[in-house]
C-alpha distance (Angstrom), angle and dihedral (degrees) to the residues before:
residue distance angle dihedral
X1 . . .
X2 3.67 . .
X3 4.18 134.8 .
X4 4.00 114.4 -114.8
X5 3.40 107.3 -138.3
X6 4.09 138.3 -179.6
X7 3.59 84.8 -91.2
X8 3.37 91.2 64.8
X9 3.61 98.9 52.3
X10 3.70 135.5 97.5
X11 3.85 131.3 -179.2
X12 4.19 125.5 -148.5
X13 3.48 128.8 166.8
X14 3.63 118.0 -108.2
X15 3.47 129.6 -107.7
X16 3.66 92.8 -114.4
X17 3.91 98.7 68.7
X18 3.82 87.9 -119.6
X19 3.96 118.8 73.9
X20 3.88 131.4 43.3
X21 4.11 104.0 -130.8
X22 3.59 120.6 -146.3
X23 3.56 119.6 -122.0
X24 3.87 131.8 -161.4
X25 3.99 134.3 -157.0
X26 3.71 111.8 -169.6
X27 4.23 89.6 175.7
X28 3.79 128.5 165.9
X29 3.77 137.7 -155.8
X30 3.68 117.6 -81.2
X31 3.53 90.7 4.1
X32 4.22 119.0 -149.5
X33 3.71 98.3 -165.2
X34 3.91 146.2 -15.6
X35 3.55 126.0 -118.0
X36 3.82 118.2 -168.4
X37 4.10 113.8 -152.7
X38 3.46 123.0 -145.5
X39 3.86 118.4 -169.9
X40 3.44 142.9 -142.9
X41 3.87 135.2 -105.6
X42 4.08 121.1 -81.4
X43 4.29 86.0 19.4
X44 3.50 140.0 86.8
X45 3.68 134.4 -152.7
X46 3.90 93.7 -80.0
X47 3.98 88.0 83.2
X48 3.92 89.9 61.2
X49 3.96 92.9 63.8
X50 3.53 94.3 104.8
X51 3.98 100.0 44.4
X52 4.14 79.8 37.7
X53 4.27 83.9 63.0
X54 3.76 99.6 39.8
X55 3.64 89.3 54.0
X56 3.88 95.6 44.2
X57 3.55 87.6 47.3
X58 4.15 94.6 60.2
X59 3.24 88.0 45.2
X60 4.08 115.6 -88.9
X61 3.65 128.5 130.2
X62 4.06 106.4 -139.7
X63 3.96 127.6 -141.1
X64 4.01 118.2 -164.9
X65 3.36 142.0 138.8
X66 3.81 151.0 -156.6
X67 3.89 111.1 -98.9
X68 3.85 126.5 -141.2
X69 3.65 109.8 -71.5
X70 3.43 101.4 23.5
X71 3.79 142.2 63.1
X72 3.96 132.3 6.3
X73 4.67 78.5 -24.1
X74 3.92 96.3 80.0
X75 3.43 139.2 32.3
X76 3.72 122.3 -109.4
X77 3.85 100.9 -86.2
X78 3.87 90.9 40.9
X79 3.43 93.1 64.0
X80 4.09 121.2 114.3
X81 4.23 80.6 27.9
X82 3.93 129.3 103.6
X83 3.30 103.9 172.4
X84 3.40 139.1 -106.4
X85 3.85 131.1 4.0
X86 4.09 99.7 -65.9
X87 3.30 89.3 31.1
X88 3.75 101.5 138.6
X89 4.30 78.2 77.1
X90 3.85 94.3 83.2
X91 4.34 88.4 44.3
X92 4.01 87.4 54.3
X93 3.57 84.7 43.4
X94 3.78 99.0 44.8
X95 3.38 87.4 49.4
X96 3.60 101.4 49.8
X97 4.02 89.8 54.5
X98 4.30 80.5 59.6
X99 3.71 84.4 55.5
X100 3.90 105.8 51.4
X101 4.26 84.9 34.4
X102 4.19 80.2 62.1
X103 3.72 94.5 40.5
X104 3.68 92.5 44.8
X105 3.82 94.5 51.3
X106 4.05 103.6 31.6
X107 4.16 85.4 31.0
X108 4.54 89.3 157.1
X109 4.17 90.6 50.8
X110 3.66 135.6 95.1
X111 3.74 103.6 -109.8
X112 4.09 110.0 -150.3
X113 3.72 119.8 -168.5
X114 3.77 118.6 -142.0
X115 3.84 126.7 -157.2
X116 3.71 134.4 179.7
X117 3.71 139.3 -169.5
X118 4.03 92.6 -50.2
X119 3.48 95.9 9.0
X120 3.92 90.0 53.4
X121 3.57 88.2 60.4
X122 4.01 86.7 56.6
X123 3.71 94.4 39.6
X124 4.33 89.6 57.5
X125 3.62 82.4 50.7
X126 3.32 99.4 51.5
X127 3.72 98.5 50.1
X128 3.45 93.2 56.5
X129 3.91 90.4 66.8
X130 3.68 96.3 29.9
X131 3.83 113.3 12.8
X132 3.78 82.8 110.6
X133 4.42 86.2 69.2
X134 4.09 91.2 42.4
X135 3.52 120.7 90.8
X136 3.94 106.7 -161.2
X137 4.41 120.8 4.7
X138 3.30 118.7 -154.5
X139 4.02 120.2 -170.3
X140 3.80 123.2 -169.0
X141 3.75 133.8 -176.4
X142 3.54 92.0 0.5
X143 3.59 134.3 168.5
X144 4.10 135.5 -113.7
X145 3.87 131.3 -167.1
X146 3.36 118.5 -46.7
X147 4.13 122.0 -166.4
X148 4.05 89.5 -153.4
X149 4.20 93.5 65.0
X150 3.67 104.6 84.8
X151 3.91 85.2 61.7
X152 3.71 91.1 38.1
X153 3.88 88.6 58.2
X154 3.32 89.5 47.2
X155 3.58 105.6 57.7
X156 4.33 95.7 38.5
X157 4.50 72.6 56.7
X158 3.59 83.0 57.2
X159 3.33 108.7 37.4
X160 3.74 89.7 45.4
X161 4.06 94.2 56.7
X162 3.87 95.7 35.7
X163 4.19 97.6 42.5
X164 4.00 98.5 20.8
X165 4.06 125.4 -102.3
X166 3.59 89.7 -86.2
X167 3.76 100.9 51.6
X168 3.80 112.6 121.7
X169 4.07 104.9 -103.4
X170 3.52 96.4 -135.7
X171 4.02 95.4 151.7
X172 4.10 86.1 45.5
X173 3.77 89.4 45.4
X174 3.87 90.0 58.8
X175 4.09 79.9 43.6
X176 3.46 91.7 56.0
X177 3.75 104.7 41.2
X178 3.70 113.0 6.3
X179 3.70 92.8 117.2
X180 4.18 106.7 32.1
X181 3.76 86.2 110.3
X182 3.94 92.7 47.9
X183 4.11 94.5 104.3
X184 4.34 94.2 49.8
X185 2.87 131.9 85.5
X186 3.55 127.8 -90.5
X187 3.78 124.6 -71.1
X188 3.66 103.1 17.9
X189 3.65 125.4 155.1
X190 4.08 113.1 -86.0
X191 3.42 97.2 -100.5
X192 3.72 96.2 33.6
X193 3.93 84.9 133.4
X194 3.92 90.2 68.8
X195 3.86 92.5 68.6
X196 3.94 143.1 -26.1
X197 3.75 88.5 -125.7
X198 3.95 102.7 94.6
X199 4.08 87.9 -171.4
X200 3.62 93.4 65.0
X201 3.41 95.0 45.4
X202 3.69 84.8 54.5
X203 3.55 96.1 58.9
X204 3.75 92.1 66.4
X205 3.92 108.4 32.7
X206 3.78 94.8 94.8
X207 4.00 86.5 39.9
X208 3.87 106.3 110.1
X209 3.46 94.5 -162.2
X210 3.80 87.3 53.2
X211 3.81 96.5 47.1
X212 4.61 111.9 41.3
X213 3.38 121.1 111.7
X214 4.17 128.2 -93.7
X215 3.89 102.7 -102.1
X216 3.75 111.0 -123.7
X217 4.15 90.0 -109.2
X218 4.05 87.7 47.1
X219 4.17 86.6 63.0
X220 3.89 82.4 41.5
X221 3.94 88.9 61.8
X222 3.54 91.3 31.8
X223 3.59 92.2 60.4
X224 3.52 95.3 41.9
X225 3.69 92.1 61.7
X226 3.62 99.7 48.0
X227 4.39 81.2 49.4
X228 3.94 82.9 57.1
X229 4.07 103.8 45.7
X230 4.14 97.8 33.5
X231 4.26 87.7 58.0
X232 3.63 102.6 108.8
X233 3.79 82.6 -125.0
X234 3.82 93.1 69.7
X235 3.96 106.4 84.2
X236 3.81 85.7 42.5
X237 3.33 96.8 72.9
X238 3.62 97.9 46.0
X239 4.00 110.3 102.5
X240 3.55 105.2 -98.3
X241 3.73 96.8 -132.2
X242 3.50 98.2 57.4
X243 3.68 116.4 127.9
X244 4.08 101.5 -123.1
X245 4.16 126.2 -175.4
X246 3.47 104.1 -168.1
X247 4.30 106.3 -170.9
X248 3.97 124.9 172.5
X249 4.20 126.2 156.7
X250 3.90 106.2 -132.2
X251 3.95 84.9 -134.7
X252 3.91 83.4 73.9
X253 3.75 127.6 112.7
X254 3.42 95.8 -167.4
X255 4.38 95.8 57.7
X256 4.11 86.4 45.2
X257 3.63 89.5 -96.0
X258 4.05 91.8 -60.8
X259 4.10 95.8 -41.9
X260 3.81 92.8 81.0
X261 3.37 102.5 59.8
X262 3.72 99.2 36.3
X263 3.79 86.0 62.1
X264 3.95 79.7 54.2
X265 3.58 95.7 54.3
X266 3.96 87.9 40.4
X267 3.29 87.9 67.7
X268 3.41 100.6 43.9
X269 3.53 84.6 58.6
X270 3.88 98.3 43.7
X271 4.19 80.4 53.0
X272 3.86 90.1 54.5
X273 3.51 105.8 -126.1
X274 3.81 106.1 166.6
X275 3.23 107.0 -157.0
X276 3.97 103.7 60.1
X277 3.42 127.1 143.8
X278 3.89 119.5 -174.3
X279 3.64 128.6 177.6
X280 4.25 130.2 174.3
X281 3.60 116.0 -164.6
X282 3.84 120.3 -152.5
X283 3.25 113.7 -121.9
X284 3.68 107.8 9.3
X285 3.57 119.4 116.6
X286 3.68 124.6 -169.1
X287 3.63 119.1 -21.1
X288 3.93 106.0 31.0
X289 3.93 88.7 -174.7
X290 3.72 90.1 63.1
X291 4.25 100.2 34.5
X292 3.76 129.8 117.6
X293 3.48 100.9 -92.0
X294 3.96 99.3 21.9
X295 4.54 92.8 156.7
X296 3.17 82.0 92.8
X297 3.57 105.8 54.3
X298 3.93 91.3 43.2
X299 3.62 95.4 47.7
X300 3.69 90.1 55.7
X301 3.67 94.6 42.8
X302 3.76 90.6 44.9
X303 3.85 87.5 55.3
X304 3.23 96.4 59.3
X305 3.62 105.0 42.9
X306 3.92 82.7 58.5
X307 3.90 88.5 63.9
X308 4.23 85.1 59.7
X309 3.78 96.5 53.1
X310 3.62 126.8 77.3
């Protein structure tokens, strides 16, 4: 695990003419590749320190940073908020400056991008539009189709015009993840779903910036992009050739308890992408780079990124 630092930090100004977004660079010495981290909603980069030092350590200099609404971006009471309706725009955006800051500095290396839970969502986005510039995508604790989102959609619509975008979504939160502890056992910790390792979830449970409420126009965006990459459509337009690791636990909420995201990488399949790998871990729940047990998921992820550089 490594300590983020000022050094380490970069500011930009956001795509949507407002905010300044902070930036990190977590780069090595006679680097062999880049990968670029995009995180998950109600987080920040801080819960990437671990996956930060296992890439470091084979090698690979890291890009990432904190998205609107969350993190060292927004203020305390703008977090769980990304603006406007369309919002998730300026986080593509903001993103994509992280990207051509990588390419420009590290312009010889294989550039992977890296998406969990949230930032999953952003990463399948993104490589529709550029999946043709990326070199290696790797999607974690994603999410497949879910029956229930047309009426989730619809009430984060209505709670955003009756309460305002930036409302807390406490009646969507309960939505959202009212029963991600359903399949444990009794008496676990509230977000017990996250990960099995109770110390890391220490770390961040007096973390404010790990702990707000998702804003009723955040769900609205949230939504929005799980509309986008669960169309049948979505893996289509992906470029065929582009190296994929798809990894979920089947202890995870999120991934439909394993079913979700094999109907994901079904469809990959069904789409004929050709260079798709997929792996389920038993067990794991949510965040497989932070799990009891996480060698595993590392070595294999490590393995493969070897196959993308020279």
């Amino acid at each position: 695990m490594i300590e983020i630092t000022e050094a380490n930090l970069f500011r930009f100004p956001s795509s949507d003419g407002i905010h300044t977004v902070a930036g990190y660079r977590f780069p090595v010495e006679n680097p062999r590749a880049v990968v670029q981290i995009s995180h998950g909603m109600i987080e920040h980069i801080g819960h990437y320190t671990e996956l930060i030092a296992r890439m470091n350590a084979a090698g690979i200099s890291v890009y990432a940073n904190d998205h609107l609404g969350h993190g060292r971006t927004a203020s305390p009471d703008e977090y769980g908020y990304f603006g406007a309706k369309g919002a998730r725009e300026f986080v593509l955006r903001d993103l994509r400056f992280v990207t051509e800051l990588a390419r420009k500095e590290n312009p010889d290396l294989p550039l992977i991008f890296l998406g969990h839970s949230m930032g999953s969502f952003l990463a399948r986005l993104y490589a529709v539009r550029w999946g043709d510039e990326l070199d290696g995508l790797v999607i974690l604790g994603t999410a497949g189709p879910n029956p229930m989102l047309p009426a989730a959609k619809a009430l984060a619509a209505l709670s955003s015009g009756l309460l305002g975008a930036n409302h807390p979504g406490k009646v969507l939160t309960k939505l959202a993840f009212g029963a991600y502890n359903s399949r444990y056992e009794k008496g676990v910790p509230e977000k017990a779903w996250i990960t099995r390792d109770t110390a890391e979830l220490d770390r961040f449970k007096d973390d404010p910036a790990s702990n707000f409420k998702f804003s009723a126009g955040g769900f609205r965006e949230l939504f929005a992009m799980l509309g986008e990459i669960n169309k049948k459509s979505w893996a289509k337009k992906l470029p065929k050739d582009l190296p994929i690791f798809l990894a979920s636990g089947d202890m995870d909420p999120v991934g439909g308890w394993g079913k979700g995201v094999k109907k994901v990488a079904k469809r990959m399949e069904d789409a004929g992408l050709e260079k798709l790998t997929f792996r389920l871990y038993p067990g794991f729940r949510h965040e497989l780079h932070n799990e009891i047990g996480c060698d595993e998921f590392y070595r294999d992820l490590l393995a493969w990124a070897e196959g993308l550089i020279p």
